[in-house]
C-alpha positions in Angstrom: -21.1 -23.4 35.1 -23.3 -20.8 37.1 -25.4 -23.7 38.6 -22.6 -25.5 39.4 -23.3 -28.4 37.0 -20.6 -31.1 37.0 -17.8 -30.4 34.2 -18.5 -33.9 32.4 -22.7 -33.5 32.7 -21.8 -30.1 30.6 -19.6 -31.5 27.9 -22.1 -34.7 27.8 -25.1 -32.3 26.9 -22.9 -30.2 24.3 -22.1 -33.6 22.6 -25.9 -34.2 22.7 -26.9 -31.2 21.4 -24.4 -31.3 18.5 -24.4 -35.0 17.4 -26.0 -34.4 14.1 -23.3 -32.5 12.7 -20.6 -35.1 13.4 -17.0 -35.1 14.7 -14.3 -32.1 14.3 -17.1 -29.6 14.1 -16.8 -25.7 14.9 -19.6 -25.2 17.3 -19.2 -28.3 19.6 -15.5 -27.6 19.4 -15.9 -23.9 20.5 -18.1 -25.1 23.3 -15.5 -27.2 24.6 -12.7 -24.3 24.7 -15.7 -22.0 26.7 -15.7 -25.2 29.0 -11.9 -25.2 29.6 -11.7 -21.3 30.2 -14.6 -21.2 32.5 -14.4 -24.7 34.6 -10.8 -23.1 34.7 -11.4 -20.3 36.5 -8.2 -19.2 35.2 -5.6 -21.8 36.0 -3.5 -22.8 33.1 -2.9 -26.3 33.9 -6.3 -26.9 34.9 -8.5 -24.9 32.0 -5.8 -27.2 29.8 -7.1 -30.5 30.9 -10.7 -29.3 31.0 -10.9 -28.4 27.6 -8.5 -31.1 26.5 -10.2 -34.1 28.1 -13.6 -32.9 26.6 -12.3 -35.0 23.7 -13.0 -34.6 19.8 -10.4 -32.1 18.1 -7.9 -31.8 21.2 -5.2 -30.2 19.5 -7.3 -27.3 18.4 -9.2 -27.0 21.7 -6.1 -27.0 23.9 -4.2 -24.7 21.7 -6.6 -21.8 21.2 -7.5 -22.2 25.4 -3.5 -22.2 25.9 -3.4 -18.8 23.2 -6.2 -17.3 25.3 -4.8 -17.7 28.7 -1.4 -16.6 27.1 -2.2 -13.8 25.7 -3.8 -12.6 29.3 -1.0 -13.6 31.5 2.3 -14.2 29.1 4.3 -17.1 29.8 4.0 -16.6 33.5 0.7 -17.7 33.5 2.1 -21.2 32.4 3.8 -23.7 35.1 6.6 -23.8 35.0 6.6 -28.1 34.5 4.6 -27.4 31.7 6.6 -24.2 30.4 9.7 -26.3 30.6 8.0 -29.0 28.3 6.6 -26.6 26.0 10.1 -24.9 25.8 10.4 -22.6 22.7 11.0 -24.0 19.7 7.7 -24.6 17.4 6.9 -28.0 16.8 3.8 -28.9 13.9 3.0 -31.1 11.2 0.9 -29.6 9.0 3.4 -26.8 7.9 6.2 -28.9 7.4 8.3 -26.9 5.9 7.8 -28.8 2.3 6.6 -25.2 0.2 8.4 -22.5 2.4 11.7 -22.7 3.9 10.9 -19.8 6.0 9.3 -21.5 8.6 10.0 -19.5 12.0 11.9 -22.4 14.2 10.5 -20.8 17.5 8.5 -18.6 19.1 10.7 -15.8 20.1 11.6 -15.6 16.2 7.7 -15.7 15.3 7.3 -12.6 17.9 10.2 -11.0 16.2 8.9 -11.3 12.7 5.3 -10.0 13.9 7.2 -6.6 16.2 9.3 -6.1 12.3 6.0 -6.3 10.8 4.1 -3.8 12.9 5.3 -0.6 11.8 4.5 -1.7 7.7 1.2 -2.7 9.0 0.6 0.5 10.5 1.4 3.0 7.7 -0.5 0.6 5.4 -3.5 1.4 7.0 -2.6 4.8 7.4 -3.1 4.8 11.0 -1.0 7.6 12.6 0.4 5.7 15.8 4.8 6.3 17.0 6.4 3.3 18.3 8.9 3.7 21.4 10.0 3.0 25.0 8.3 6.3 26.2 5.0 7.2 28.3 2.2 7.9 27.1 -1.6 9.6 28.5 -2.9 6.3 28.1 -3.1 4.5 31.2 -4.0 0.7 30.9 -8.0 1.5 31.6 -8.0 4.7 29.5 -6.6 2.3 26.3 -9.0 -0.7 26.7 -11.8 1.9 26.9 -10.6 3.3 23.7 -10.7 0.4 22.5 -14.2 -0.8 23.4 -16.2 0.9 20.7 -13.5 -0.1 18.1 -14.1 -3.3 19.2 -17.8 -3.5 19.3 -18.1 -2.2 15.8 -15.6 -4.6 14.1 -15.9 -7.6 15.8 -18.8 -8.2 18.5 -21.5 -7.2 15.6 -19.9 -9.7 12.7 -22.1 -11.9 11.1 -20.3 -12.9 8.3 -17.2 -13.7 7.1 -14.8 -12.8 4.7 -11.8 -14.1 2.1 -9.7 -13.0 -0.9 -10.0 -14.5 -4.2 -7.5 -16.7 -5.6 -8.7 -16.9 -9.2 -6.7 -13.5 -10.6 -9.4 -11.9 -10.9 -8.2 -9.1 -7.7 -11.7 -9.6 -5.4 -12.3 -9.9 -1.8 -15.7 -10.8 -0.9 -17.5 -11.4 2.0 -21.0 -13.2 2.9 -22.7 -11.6 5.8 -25.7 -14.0 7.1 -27.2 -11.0 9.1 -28.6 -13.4 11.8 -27.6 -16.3 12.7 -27.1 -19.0 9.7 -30.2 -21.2 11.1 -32.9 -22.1 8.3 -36.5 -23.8 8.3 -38.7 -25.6 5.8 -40.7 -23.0 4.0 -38.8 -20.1 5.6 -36.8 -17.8 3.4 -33.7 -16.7 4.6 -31.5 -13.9 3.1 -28.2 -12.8 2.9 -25.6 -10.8 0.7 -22.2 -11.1 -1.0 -20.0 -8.1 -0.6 -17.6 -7.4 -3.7 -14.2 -5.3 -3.8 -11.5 -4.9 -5.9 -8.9 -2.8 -6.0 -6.8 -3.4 -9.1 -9.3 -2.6 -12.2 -10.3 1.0 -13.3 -13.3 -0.3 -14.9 -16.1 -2.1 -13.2 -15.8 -6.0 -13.2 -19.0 -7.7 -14.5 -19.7 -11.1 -12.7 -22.4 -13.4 -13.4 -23.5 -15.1 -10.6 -24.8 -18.6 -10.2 -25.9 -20.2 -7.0 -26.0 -24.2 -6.4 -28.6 -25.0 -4.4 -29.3 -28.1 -2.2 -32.1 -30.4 -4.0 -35.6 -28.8 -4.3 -34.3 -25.6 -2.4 -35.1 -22.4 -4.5 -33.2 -18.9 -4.5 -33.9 -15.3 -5.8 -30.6 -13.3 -6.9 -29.4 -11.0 -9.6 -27.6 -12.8 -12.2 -25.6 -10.0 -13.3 -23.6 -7.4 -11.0 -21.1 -4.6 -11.8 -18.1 -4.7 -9.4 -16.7 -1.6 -9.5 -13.5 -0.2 -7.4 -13.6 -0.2 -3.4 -11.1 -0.6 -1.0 -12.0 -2.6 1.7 -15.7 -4.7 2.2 -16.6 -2.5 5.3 -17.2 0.4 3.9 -20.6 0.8 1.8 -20.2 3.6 0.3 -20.5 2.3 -3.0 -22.5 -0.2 -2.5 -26.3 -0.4 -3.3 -26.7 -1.5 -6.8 -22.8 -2.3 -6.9 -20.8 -4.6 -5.6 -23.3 -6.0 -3.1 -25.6 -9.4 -4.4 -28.4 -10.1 -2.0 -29.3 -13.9 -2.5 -33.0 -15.2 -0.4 -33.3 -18.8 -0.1 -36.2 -20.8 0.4 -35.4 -24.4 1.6 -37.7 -27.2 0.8 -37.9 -30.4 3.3 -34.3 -31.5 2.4 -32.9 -29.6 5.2 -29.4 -31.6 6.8 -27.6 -30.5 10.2 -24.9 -29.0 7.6 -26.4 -27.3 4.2 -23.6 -26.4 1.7 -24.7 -24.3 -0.8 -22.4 -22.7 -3.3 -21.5 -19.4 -5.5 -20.2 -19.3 -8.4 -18.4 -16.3 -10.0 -17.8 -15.7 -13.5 -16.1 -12.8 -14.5 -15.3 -11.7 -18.3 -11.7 -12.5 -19.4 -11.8 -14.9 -17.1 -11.7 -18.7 -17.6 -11.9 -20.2 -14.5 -14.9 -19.0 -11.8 -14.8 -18.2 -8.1 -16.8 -20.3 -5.9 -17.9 -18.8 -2.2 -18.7 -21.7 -0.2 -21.9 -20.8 2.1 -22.9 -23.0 5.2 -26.5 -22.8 6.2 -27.6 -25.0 9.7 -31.0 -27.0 9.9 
């Protein structure tokens, strides 16, 4: 974009770069939205059809640049042909209503339910914040620079990601890759599994097992005590707890796409957790 390169010449080269790991793929997909928002230059209409007519998974693309530029500039940064179109009501396929009849029918009432939720969110957290219509000493610059280191800390420096676990067993975990997820042939590459639960007095015991692609080889601890922690960013109990630290070491057999896979099984517990890991050649 800098050196003026022709829109289509830059999605041509991302779809180059990318072929190996096929169709509806995060990081060709992400390139495509940066393509709409920049080739943009911030015009709805026009970022829209950028990132849109890059092709590949459309609906996805188009809707997290529309989110973006709505989220900066409201509905008033939408024309208004297209706002008319749009219109309010909430329109999907994939949460059809089948398993929950609670479905918000627009998006006025999904903003309502988020505002009722805010305050419940809040005290959860125990942050100490009053909701009103009244000034504050927080100008519009003096929040966002509050905000900055908050932001840098919790998101900008992520490497990993994280999930809850659905087996009953009351963990969170979440892999952090440290770098980015890129491996080579010979190379080892480590990472580690954060553990927390929050519903069991006594300390979990998991033994771990991790599937490997063929002829790669890993070191890990089979065994790991999961004791009681609230939340998967703090390490204060961490260390020989809650934390496994798995180094692979990948053979020849390296795809575009390596899956490898964790499984957790915890006593008095049939069925065990699996953490999916994605690892890129």
């Amino acid at each position: 974009y800098e050196e003026k390169t022709p829109y289509l010449d830059t999605r041509n080269a991302l779809v180059e770069m990318t072929k190996e790991i096929g169709w509806l793929q995060a990081p060709a997909n992400i390139g495509y939205v940066i393509i709409g928002l920049l080739y943009g230059e911030g015009d709805y209409k026009k970022s829209m059809i950028y990132a849109i007519n890059c092709g590949d998974d459309t609906d996805c693309t188009g809707g997290t640049v529309g989110a973006i530029l709505g989220l900066l500039g409201g509905t008033a940064a939408i024309p208004s042909d297209w706002r008319e179109y749009i219109g309010d009501k909430i329109v999907q396929i994939c949460a059809n209503g089948h398993y929950s009849w609670r479905l918000p029918k627009s998006c006025t009432e999904l903003t309502e339910r988020v505002m009722n939720m805010i305050p419940s969110v809040l005290e959860a957290h125990d942050v100490q914040a009053e909701i009103g219509n009244f000034e504050t000493e927080y100008d519009q610059e003096k929040a966002l620079h509050v905000l900055k280191g908050y932001a840098e800390e919790y998101f900008k420096n992520r490497t990993g990601f994280s999930f809850d676990i659905t087996n009953h067993t009351y963990l969170s975990a979440m892999v952090d890759y440290k770098k980015a997820p890129v491996v080579t042939a010979g190379e080892p590459f480590s990472f580690s599994v954060k553990f927390s639960q929050v519903v069991h007095s006594e300390a979990i015991h998991g033994f771990m097992d991790v599937k490997l692609p063929d002829g790669w080889t890993a070191e890990y601890k089979k065994n790991l005590h999961i004791v009681r922690k609230w939340d998967l960013f703090n390490d204060e109990r961490d260390g020989e707890y809650n934390t496994l630290n798995i180094t692979v070491t990948p053979n020849e057999n390296i795809q575009a796409i390596n899956r490898l896979y964790i499984a957790v099984n915890c006593d008095g517990y049939v069925v065990p957790f699996i953490i999916p890991v994605v690892l890129l050649g």
